[in-house]
LUMLODREN-166152 format. One record per residue: residue in three letters; x, y, z of N, C-alpha, C in turn. Coordinates in steps of 0.001 Angstrom, whole numbers, padded with zeros to 6 digits. Layout:
N
["ALA", [X, Y, Z], [X, Y, Z], [X, Y, Z]]
...
***
This chain:
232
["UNK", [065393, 053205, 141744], [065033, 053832, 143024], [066192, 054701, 143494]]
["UNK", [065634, 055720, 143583], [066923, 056717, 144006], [066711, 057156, 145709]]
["UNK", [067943, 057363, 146171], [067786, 057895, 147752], [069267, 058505, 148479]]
["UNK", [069468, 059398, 149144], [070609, 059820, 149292], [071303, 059030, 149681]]
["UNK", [071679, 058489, 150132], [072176, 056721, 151276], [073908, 057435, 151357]]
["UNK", [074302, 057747, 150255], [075630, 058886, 150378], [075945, 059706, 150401]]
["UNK", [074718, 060573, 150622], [075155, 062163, 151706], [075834, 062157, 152441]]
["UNK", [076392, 062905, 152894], [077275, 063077, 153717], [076104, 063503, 155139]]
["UNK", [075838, 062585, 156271], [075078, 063121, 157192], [075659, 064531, 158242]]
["UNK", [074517, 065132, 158725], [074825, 066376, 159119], [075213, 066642, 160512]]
["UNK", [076226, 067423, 160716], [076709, 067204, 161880], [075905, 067428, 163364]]
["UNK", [076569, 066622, 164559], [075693, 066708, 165055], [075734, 067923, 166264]]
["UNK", [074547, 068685, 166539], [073964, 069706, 167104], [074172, 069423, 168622]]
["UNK", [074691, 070540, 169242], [074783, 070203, 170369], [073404, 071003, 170950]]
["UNK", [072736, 070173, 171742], [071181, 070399, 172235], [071026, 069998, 173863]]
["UNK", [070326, 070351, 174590], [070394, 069824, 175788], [069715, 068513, 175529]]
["UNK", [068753, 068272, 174296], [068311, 066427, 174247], [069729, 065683, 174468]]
["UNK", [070894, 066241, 173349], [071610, 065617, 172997], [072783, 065597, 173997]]
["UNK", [072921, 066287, 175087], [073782, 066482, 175967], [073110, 065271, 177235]]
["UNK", [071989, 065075, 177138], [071332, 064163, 177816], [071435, 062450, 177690]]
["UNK", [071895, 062894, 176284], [072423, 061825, 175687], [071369, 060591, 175003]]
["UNK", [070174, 061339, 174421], [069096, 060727, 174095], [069373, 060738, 172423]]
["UNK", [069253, 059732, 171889], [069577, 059265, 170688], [068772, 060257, 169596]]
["UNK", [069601, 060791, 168676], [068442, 061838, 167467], [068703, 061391, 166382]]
["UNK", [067622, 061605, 165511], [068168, 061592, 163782], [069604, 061576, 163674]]
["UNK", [069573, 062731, 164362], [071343, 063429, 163372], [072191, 061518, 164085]]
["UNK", [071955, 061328, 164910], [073324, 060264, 165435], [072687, 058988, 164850]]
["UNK", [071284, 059195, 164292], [071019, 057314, 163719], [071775, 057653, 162469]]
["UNK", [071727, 058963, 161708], [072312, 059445, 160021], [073544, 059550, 160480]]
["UNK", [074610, 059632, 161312], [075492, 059573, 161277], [076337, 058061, 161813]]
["UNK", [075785, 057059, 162194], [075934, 055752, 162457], [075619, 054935, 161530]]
["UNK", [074588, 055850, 160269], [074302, 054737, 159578], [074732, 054986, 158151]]
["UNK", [075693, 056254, 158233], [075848, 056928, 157426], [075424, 057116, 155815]]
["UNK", [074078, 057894, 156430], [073510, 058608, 155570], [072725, 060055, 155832]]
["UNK", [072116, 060678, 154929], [071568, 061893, 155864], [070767, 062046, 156453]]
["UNK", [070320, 063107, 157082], [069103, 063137, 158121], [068126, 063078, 157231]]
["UNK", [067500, 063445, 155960], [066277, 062935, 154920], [066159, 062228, 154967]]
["UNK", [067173, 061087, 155032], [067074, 059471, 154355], [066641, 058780, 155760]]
["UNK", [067211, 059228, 156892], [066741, 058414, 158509], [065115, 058812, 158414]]
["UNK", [064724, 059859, 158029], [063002, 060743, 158220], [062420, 059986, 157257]]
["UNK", [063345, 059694, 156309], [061640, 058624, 155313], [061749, 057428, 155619]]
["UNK", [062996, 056767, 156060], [062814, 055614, 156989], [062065, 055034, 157908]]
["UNK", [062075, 055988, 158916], [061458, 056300, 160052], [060125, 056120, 159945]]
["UNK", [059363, 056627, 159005], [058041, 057118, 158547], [057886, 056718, 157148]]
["UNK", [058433, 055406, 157366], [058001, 054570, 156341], [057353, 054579, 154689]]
["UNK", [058276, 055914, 154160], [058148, 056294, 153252], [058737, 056049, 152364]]
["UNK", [058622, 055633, 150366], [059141, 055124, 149686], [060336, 055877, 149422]]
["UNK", [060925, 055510, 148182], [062161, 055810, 147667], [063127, 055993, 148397]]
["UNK", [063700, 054682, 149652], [065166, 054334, 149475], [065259, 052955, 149723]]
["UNK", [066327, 053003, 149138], [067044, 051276, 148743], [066807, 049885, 150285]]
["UNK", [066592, 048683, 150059], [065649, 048252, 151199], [067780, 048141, 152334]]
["UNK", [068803, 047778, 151100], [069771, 048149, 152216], [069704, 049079, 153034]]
["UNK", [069495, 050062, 152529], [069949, 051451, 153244], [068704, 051493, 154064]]
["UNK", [067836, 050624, 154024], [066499, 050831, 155219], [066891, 050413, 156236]]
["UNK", [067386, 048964, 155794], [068107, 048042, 157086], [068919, 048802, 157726]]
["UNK", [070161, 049221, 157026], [071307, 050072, 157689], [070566, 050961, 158599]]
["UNK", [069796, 052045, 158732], [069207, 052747, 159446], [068321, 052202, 160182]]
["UNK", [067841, 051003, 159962], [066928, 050644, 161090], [067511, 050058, 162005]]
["UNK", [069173, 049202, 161731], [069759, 048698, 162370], [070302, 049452, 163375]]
["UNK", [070736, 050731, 163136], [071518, 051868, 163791], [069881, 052097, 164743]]
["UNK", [069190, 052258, 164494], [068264, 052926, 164903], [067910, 052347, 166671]]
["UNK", [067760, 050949, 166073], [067622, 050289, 167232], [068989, 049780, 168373]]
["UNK", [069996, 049969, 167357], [071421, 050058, 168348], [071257, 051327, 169280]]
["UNK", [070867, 051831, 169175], [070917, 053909, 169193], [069680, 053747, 170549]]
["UNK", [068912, 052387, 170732], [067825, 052224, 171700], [066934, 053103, 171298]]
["UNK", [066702, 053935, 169685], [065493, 055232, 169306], [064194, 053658, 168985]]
["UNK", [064286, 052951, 168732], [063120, 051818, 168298], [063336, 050868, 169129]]
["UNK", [062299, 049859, 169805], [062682, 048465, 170031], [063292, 047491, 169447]]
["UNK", [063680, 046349, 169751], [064101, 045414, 168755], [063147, 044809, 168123]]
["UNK", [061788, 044666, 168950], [060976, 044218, 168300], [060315, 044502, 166413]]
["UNK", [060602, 046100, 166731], [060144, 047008, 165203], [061487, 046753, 164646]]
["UNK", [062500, 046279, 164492], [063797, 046069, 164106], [063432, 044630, 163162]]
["UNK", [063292, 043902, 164307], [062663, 042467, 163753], [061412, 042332, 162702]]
["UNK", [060472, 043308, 162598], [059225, 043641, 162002], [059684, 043927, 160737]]
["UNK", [060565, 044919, 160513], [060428, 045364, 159902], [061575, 044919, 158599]]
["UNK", [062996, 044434, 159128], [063945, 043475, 158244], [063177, 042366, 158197]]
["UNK", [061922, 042009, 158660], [061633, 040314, 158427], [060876, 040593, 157003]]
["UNK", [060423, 039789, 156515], [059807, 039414, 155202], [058746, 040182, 155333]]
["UNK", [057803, 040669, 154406], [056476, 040796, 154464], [055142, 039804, 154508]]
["UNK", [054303, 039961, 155519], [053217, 038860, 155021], [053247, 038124, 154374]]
["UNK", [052965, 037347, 154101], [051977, 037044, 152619], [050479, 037512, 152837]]
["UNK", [049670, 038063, 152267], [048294, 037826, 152491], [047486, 037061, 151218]]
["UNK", [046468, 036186, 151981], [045444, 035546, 151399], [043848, 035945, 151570]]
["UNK", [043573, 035959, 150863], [041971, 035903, 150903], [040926, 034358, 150632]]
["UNK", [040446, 033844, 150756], [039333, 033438, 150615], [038084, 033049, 150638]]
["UNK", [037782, 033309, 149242], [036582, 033191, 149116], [035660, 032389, 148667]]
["UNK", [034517, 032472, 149643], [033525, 031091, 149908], [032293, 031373, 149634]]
["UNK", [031233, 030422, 149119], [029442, 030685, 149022], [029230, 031020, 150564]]
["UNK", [028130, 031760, 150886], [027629, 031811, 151751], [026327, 031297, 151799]]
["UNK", [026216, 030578, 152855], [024822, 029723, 152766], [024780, 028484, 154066]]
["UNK", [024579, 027513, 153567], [023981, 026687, 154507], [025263, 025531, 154421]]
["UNK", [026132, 025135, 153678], [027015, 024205, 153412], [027518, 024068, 154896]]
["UNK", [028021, 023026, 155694], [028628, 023085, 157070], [030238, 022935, 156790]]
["UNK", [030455, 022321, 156025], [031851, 021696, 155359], [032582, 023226, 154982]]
["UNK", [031393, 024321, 154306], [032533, 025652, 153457], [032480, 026489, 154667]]
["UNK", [031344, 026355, 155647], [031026, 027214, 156999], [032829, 026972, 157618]]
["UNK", [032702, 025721, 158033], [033806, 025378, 158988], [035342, 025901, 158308]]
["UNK", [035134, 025464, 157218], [036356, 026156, 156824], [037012, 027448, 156955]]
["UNK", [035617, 028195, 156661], [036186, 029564, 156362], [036205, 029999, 158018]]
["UNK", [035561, 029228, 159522], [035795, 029646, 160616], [036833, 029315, 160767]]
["UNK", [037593, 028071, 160443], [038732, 027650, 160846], [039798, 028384, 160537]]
["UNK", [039983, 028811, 159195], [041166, 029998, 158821], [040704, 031082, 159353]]
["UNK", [039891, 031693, 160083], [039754, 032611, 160860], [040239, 032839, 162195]]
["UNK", [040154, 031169, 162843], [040309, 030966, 163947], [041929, 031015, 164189]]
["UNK", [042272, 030264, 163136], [044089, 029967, 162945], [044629, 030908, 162582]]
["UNK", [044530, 032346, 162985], [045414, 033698, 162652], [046251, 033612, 163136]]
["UNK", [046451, 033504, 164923], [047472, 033399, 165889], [048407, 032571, 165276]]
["UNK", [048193, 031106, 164724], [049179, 029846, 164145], [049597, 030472, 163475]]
["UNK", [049130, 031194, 162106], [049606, 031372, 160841], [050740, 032296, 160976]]
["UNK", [050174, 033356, 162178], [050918, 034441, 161766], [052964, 033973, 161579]]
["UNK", [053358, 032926, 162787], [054477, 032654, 162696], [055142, 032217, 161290]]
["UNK", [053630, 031979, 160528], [054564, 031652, 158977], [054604, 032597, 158427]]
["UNK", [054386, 033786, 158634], [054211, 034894, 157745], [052944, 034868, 156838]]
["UNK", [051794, 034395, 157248], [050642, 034325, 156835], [049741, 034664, 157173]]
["UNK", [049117, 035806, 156518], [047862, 036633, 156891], [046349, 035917, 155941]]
["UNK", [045783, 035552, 156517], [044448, 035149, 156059], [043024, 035556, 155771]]
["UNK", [042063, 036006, 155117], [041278, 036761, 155516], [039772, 035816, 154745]]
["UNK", [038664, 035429, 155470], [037452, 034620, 154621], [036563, 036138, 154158]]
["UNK", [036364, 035715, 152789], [034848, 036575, 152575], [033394, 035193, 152340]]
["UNK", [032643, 035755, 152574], [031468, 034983, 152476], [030670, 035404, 151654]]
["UNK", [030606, 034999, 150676], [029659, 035613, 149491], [028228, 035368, 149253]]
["UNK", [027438, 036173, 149681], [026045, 035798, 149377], [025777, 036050, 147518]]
["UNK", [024602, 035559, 147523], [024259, 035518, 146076], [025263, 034548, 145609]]
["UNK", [025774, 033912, 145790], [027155, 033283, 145185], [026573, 033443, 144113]]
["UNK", [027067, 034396, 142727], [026754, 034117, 141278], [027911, 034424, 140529]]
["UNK", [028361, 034119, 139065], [029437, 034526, 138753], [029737, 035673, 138234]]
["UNK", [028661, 037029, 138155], [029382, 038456, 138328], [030037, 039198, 139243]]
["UNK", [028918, 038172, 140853], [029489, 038949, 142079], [031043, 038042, 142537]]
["UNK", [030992, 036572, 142021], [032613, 036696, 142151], [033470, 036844, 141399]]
["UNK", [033045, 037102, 139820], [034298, 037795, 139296], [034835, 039023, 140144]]
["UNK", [033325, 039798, 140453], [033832, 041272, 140924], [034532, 041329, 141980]]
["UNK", [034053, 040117, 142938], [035004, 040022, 144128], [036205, 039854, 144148]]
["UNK", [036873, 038783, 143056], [037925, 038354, 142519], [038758, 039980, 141941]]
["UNK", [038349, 040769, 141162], [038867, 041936, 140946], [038886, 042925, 142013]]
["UNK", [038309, 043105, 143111], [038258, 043988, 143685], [039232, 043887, 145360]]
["UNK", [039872, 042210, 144881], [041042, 042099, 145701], [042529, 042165, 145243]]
["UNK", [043002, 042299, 143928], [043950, 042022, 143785], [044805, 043042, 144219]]
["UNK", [044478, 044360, 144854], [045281, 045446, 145537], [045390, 045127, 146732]]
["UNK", [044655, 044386, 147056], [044567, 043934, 149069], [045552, 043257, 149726]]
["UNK", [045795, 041747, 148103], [046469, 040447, 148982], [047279, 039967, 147831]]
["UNK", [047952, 038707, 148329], [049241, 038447, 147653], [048755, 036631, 146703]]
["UNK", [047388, 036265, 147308], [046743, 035545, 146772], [045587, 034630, 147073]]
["UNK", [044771, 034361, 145954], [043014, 033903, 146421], [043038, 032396, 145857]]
["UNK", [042245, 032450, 147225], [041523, 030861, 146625], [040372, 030752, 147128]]
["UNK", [039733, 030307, 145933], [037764, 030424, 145810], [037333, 029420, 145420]]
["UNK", [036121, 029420, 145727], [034896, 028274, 145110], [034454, 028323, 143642]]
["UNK", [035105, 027939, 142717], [034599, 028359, 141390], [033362, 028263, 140985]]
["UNK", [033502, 029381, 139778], [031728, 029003, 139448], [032459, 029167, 137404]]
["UNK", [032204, 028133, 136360], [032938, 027744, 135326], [031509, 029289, 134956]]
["UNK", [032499, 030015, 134587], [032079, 031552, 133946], [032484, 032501, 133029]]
["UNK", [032523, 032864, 131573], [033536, 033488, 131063], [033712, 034706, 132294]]
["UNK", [033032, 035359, 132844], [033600, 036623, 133944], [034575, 036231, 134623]]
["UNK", [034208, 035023, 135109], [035048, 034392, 136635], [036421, 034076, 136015]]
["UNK", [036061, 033251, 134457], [037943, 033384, 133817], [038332, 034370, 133603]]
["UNK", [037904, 035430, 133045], [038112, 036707, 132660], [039169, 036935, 133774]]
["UNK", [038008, 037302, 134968], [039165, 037875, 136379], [040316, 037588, 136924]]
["UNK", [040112, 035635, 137173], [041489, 034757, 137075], [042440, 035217, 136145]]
["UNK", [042274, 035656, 134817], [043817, 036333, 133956], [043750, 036762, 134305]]
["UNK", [042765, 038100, 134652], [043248, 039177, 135242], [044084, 039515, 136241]]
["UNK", [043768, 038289, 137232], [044677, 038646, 138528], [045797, 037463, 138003]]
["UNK", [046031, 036841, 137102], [047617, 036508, 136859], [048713, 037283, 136234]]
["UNK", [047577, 038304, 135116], [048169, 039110, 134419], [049145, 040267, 135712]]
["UNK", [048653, 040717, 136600], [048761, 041291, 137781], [049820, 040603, 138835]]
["UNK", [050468, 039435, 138628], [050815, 038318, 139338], [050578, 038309, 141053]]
["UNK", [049299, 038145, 140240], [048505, 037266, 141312], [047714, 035833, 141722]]
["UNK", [048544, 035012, 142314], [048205, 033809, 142091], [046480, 032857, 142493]]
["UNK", [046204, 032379, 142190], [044633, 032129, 142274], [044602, 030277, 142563]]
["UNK", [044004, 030101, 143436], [043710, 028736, 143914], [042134, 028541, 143758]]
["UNK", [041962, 027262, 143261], [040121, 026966, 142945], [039691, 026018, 143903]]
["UNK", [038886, 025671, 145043], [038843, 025000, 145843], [038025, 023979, 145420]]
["UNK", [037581, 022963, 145271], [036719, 022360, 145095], [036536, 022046, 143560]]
["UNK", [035364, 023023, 143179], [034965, 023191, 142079], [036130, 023839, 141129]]
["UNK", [036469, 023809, 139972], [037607, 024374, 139158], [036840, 025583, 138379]]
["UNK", [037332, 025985, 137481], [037268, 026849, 136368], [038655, 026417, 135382]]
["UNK", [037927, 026226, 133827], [039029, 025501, 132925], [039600, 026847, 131665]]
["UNK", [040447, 026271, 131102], [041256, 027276, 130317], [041507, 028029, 130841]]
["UNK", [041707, 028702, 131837], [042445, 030055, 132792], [043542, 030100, 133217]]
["UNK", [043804, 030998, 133686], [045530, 031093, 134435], [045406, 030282, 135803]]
["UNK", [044707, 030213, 136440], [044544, 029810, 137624], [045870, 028711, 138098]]
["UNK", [046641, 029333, 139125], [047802, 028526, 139313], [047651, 026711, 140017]]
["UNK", [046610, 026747, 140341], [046281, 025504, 140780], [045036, 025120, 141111]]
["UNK", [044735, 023947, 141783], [043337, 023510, 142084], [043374, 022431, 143443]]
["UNK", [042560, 022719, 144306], [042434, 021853, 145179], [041099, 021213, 144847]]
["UNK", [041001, 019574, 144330], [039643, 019355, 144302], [039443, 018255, 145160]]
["UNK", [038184, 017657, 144455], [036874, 016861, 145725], [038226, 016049, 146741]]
["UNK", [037288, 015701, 147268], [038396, 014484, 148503], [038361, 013753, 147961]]
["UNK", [039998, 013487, 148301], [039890, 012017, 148336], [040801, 011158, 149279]]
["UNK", [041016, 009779, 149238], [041922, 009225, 150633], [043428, 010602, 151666]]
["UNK", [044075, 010638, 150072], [045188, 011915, 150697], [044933, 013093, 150333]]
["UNK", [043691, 013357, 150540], [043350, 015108, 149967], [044140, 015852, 151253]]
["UNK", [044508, 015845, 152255], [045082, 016609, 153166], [046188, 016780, 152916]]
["UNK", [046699, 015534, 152082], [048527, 015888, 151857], [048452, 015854, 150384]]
["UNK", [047744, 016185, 149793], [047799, 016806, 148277], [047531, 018188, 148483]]
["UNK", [046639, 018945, 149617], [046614, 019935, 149346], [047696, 021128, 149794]]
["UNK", [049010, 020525, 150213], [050225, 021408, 150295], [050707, 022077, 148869]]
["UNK", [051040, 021159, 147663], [051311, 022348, 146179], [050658, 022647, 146279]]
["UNK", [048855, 022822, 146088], [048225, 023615, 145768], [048531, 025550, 146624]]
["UNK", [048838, 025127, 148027], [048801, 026275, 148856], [049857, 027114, 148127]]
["UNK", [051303, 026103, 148065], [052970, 026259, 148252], [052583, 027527, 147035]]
["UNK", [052053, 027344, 145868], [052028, 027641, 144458], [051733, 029268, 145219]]
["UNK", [050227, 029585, 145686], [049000, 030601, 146749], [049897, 031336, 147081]]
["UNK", [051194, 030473, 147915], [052171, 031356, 148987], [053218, 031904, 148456]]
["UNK", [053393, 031978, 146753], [054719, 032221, 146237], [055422, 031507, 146371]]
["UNK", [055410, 029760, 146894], [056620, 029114, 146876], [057508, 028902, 147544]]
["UNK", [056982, 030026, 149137], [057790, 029829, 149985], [057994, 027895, 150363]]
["UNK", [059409, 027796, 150602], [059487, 026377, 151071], [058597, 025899, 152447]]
["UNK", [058496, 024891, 151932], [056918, 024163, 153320], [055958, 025432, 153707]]
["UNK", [055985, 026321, 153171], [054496, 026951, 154184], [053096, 026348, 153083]]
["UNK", [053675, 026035, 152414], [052067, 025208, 151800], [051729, 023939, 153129]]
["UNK", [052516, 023345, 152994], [051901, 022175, 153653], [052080, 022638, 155309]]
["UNK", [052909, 023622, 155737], [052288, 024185, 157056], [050955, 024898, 157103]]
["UNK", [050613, 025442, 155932], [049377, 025811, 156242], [048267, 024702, 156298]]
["UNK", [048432, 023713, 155521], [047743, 022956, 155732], [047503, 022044, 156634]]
["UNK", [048174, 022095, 157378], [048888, 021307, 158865], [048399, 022268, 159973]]
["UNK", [048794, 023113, 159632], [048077, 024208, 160612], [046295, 024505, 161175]]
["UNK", [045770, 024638, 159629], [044243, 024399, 159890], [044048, 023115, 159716]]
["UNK", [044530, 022096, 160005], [043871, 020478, 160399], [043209, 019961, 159072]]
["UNK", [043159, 020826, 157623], [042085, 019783, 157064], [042553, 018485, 156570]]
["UNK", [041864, 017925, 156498], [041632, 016106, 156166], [040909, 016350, 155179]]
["UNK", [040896, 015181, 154596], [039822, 014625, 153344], [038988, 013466, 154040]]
["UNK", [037505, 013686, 154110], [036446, 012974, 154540], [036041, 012275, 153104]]
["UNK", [035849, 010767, 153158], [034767, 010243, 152512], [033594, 010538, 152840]]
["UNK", [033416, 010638, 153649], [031824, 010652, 153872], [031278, 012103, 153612]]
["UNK", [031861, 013573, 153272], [031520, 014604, 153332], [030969, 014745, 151763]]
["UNK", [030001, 015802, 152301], [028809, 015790, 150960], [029546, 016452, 149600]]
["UNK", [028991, 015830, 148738], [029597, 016331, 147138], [030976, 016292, 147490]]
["UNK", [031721, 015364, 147640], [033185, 015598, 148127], [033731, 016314, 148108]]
["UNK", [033105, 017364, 149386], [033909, 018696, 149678], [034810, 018084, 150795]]
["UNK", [035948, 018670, 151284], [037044, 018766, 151928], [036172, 018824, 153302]]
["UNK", [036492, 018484, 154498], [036096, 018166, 155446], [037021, 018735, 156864]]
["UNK", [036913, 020078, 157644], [037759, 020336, 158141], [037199, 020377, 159708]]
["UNK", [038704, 019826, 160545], [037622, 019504, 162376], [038902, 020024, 162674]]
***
């Protein structure tokens, strides 16, 4: 990755903005010393420069009072993670609740750096979720679905490992695949088994598996049908 970061920044212009004493390019590129190009693709969040030299300028930027601290904080913090999952659509109350509940828990998540998103799949069959399965791996950072045991549906699972993209099977599995893990039927500690499964989902961040799972409340019900996971 190449980026000027050691230009020499350009001097600064005397302007009535700048006599006003309102913070410009030229004084974030010269505080953060680099050039006025390198503050403009910063700024405008454009690729090719080094994530130091982003910080350095974003840091100046917001010393300089040109950004809040808030976009300071946004933007040196980590990225998301995003998740998808995906569920049958139909009549089940157990896959219903679920997929409302990670809907509902955006506000919680977001403090972990966790973006969530349910699809509901009608037809549940295994072309339309292989295709679904392929037609996210540009979106999110990782899925976890209702399997359906399919050469398509394995097919896609490599596919999105080949891609490193990690894949969680809820319930039902799919065998011989990449699939990084499996959450299956309930059982007494299905609520605190299902933290690796997430941890694996989340890249590994430390505890946000089992905060996520802590977060949306699920438990493992005996009594819930075909021992699906049971979430209140």
């Amino acid at each position: 990755m190449q980026d000027d970061a050691d230009a020499v920044a350009a001097p600064l212009e005397h302007s009535p903005e700048h006599s006003r004493g309102l913070p410009r390019i030229a004084d974030i590129a010269r505080l953060s010393g680099v050039s006025t190009a390198t503050v403009d693709r910063v700024l405008n969040h454009r690729p090719g420069v080094r994530p130091a030299t982003v910080q350095r300028v974003m840091k100046a930027a917001a010393e300089l009072d040109y950004i809040p601290e808030s976009d300071l904080g946004a933007a040196l913090g980590p990225k998301p993670v995003r998740l998808a999952f995906l569920l049958p659509d139909g009549t089940n109350r157990y896959l219903t609740r679920l997929g409302q509940l990670i809907r509902q828990s955006e506000a919680a998540l977001a403090p972990l750096g966790i973006r969530a998103q349910v699809e509901f799949i009608k037809s549940f069959n295994p072309d339309l979720l292989a295709r679904s399965l392929l037609q996210h791996w540009r979106k999110v950072d990782g899925v976890a679905f209702m399997a359906l045991e399919h050469p398509a549906v394995r097919e896609a699972v490599n596919e999105l490992a080949a891609r490193n993209v990690p894949t969680v099977t809820l319930i039902s599995d799919v065998q011989n695949c990449r699939r990084a893990a499996q959450l299956g039927a309930a059982k007494p500690a299905g609520g605190r088994n299902a933290g690796p499964p997430f941890s694996r989902l989340l890249g590994g961040r430390v505890g946000t598996g089992e905060s996520f799972t802590s977060t949306t409340r699920c438990r493992a019900s005996d009594g819930s049908a075909d021992g699906v996971q049971e979430c209140s």
